[in-house]
N, C-alpha and C positions, 0 to 999 in steps of 0.2 A: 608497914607503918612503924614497927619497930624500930629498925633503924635510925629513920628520921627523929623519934621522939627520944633514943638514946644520944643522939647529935646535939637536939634541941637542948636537954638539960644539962649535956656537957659544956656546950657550946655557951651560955647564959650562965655557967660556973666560972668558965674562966673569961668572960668579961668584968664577973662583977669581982671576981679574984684582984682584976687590975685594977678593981676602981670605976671600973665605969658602968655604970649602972642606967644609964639612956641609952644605948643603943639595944638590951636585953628589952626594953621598955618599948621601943621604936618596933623590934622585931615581932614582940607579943603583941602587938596593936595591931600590924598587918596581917597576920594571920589571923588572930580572931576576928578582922575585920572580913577579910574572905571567906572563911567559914562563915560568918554572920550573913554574908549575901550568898552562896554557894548552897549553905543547906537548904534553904526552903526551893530553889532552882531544881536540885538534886529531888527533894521529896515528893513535889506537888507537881501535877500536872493541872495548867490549866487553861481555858479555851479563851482566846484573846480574839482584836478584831483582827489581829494580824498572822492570825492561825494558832495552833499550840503553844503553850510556853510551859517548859519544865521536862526533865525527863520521867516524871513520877512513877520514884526508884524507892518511897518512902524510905523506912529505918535502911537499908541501904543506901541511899541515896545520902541517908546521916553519915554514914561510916565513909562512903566515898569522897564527898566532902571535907570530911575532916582529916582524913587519909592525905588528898591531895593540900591542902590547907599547911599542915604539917611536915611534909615532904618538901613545899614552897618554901618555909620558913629555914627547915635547914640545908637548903642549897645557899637561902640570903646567907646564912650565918658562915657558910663555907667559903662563899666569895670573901665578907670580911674579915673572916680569918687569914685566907689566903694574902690578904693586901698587906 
């Protein structure tokens, strides 16, 4: 997760270095957004009509989430740089 979170804040530096300050905005939206639904999936396990739902991996299940969440965001930010 390192990695990705040292991508993240570089990557969100030299956006807003240019000027552009919506897409770092766009980027932290989506990932906090996937975290937002990811973590409690990750955490809780719980019994639906439809069988299980969740992997209930608690505080792990936080860190994996937010792991993956992160890693997401700076692959986004690598494609837009790439372009």
């Amino acid at each position: 997760a390192a990695p990705a979170v040292v991508l993240l804040t570089a990557s969100e530096g030299i956006f807003r270095g240019f000027g552009d300050v919506i897409t770092p905005w766009k980027v932290s939206l989506v990932v906090a957004g996937l975290n937002l639904v990811l973590d409690p999936f990750c955490m809780f396990r719980k019994q639906t009509g439809m069988g299980m739902m969740g992997l209930g991996m608690g505080i792990k299940g936080a860190a994996v989430a937010t792991s993956f969440s992160q890693l997401c965001g700076a692959l986004l930010y690598g494609s837009l740089l790439l372009r």
